[in-house]
C-alpha positions as CSV (number, residue, x, y, z in Angstrom):
1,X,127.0,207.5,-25.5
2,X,129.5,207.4,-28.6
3,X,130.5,204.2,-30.4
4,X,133.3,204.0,-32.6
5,X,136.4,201.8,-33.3
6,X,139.0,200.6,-31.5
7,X,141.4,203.1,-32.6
8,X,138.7,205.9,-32.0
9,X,137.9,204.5,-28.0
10,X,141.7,204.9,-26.7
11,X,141.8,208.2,-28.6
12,X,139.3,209.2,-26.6
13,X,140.7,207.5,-23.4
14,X,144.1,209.1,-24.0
15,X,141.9,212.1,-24.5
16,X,140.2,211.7,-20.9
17,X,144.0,211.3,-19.4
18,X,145.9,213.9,-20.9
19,X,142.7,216.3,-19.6
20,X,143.3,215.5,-15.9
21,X,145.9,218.4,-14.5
22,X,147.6,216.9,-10.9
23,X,151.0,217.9,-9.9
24,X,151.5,214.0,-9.2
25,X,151.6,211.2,-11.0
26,X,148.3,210.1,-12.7
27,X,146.8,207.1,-11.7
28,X,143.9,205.4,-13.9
29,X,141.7,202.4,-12.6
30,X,140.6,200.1,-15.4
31,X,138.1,198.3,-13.8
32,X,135.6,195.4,-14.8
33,X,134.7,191.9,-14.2
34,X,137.1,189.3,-14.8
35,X,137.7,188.8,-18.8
36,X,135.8,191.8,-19.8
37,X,139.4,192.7,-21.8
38,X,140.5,195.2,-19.3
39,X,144.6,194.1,-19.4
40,X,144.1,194.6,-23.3
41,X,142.8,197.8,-23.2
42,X,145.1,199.0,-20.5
43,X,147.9,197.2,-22.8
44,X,146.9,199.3,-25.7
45,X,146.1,202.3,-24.0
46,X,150.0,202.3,-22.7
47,X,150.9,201.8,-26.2
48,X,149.1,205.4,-27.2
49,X,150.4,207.3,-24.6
50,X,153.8,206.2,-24.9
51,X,153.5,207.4,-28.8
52,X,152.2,210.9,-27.3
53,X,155.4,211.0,-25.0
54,X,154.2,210.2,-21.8
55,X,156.2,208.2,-19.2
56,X,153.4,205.1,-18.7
57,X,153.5,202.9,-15.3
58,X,151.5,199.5,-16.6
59,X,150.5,197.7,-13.1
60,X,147.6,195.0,-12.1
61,X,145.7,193.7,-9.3
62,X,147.4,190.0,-10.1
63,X,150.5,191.2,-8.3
64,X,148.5,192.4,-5.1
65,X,147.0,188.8,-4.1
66,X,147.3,187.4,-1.4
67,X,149.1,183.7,-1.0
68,X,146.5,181.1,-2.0
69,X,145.6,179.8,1.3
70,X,144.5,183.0,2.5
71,X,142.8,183.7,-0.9
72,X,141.2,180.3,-0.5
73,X,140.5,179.9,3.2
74,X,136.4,180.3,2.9
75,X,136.3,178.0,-0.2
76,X,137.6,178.1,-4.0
77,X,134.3,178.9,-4.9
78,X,133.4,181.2,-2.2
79,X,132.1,184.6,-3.6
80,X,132.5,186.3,-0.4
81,X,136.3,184.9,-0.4
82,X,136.7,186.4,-4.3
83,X,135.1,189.8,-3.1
84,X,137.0,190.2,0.5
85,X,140.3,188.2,0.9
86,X,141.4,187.7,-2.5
87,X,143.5,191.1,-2.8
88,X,145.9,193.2,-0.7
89,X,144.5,196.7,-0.7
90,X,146.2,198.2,2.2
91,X,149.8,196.6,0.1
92,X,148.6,198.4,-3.1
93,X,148.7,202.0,-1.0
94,X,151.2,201.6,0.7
95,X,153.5,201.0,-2.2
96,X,151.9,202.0,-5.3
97,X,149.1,204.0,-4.7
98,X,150.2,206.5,-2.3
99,X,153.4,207.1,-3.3
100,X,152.4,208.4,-7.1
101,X,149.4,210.6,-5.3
102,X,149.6,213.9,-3.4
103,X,152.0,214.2,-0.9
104,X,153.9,211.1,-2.1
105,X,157.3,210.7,-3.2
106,X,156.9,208.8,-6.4
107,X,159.2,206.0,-5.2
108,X,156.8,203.2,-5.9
109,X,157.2,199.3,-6.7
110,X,154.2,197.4,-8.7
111,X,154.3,193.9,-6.9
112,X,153.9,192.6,-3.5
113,X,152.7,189.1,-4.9
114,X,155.1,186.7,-6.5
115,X,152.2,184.3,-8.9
116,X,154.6,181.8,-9.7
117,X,155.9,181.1,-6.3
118,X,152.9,181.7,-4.4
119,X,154.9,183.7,-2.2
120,X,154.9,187.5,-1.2
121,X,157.3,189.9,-3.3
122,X,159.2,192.7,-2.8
123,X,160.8,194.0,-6.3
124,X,163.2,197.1,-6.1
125,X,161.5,200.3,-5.8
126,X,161.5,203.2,-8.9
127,X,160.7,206.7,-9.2
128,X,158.4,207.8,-11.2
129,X,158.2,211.4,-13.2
130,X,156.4,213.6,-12.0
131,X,153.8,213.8,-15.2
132,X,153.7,209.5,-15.1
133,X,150.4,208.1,-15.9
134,X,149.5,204.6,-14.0
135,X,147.6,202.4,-15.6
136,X,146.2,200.0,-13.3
137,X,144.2,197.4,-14.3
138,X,142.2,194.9,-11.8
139,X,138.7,193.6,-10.5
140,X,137.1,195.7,-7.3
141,X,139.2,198.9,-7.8
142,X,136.1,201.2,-7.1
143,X,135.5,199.9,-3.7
144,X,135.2,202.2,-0.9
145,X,139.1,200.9,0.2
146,X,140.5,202.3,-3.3
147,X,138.1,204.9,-5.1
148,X,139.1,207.9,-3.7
149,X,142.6,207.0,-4.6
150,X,142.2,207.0,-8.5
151,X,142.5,210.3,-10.7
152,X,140.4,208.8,-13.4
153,X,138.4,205.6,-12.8
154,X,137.4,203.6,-15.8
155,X,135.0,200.8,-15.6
156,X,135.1,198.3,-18.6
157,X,131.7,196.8,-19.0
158,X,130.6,193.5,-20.2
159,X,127.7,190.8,-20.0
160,X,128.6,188.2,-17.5
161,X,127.6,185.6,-19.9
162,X,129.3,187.0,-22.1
163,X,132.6,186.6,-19.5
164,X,132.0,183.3,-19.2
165,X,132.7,182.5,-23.1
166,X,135.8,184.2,-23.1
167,X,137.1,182.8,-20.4
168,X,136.7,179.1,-21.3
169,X,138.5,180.8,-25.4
170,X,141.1,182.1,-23.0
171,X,141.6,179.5,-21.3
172,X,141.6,176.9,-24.4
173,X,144.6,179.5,-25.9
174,X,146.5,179.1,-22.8
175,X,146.4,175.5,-22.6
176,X,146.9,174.6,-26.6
177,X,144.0,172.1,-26.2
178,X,140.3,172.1,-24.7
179,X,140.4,173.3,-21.7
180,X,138.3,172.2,-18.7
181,X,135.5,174.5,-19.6
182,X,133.5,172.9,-17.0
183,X,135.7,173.9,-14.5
184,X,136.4,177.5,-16.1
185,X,132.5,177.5,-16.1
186,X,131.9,176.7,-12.3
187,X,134.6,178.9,-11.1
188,X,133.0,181.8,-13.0
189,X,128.9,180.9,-11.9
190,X,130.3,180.1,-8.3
191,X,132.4,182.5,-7.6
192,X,133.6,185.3,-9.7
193,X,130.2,186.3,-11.2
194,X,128.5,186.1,-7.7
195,X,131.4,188.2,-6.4
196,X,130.9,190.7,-9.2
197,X,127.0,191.0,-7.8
198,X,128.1,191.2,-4.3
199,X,130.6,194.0,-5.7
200,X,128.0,195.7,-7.9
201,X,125.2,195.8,-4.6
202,X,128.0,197.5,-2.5
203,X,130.2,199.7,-3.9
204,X,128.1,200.3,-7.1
205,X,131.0,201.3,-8.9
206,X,129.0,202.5,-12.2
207,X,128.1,205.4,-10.2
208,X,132.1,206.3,-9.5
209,X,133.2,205.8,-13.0
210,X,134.4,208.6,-15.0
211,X,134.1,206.6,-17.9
212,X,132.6,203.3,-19.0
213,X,133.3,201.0,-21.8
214,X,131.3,198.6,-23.1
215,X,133.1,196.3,-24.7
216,X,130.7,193.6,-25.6
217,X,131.5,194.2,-29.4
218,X,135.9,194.2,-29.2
219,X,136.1,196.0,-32.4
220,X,133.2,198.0,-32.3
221,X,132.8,199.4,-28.8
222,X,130.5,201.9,-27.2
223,X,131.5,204.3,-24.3
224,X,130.1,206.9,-21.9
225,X,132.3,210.3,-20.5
226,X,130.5,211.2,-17.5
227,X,131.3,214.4,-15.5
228,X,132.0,214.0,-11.5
């Protein structure tokens, strides 16, 4: 376990990336529950690779939902809805995943979800360099659907409590005024948190991280390299 600064954990991430050798694209999971900070750190994480030269794909899990009916259909505050018909895995392979991975031929698109129609997407289709790194940031990547498909898999960890705060600050920001923290807080005890459990008892995704963050304390976090 080390524990350092910001600036000192994505060193070390961009560390962990630039010592992964694939003749393909790299592709990182930043995994975590929902408002452990896992679209900052991918966000800064780009920003540091990007100085070190490197070509950086930023993608996230938001753009592989599925319309809301379908996301909804047991429930808005079904847990078992969150965990298994919330996200379009076999859509994320087929054209992001497995087109930057072995075999593939790096012509990839990072959407299949439009948010603000509700609608699915299809946005043109790019090639990536051969020496890209994707960072893909998302709930549920290290389920046995997507796990084997990451180079590097890091899991962002957080008290669920602790999730719960943030979300109702985030959602205050977004809003300009109070937001309905009753209804942030209901969403997160009914549904995502429970889904996180039902995640955490099935996939235990922990045990398939190559690196965890704990990222309780934002400016002072602690992190753990394992070896796979």
């Amino acid at each position: 376990m080390e524990q350092g600064t910001r600036g000192e954990l994505i060193s070390r991430l961009a560390e962990a990336i630039r010592s992964v050798a694939a003749a393909h694209p790299l592709r990182v999971a930043i995994d975590g529950p929902p408002a452990a900070g896992k679209t900052t750190l991918a966000d800064e994480l780009a920003v540091a690779l990007r100085a070190r030269g490197r070509d950086v794909i930023r993608a996230t899990i938001d753009d592989f939902l599925f319309p809301r009916a379908q996301r909804y259909r047991r429930g808005q505050y079904s847990a078992e809805g969150c965990y298994f018909d919330a996200h379009d895995h076999a859509g994320l392979c087929r054209v992001l995943l497995d087109p930057l991975g072995p075999g593939g031929d790096r012509r990839f698109q990072q959407a299949v979800y439009d948010r603000d129609t509700d609608t699915p997407s299809s946005p043109p289709a790019m090639t990536a360099p051969a020496d890209a790194v994707l960072l893909f940031d998302g709930v549920f990547l290290l389920r046995p659907e997507l796990v084997d498909r990451w180079d590097l898999r890091i899991f962002v960890s957080v008290p669920f409590e602790q999730t719960i705060d943030r979300a109702q600050d985030r959602g205050a920001a977004l809003a300009g005024s109070p937001a309905d923290t009753a209804g942030i807080e209901r969403s997160w005890r009914d549904r995502y948190i429970p889904a996180q459990r039902l995640y955490f008892a099935t996939a235990r995704p922990t045990d398939h991280a190559d690196v965890i963050v704990y990222n309780d304390q934002l400016q002072r976090p602690a992190w753990e390299v394992r070896s796979h």
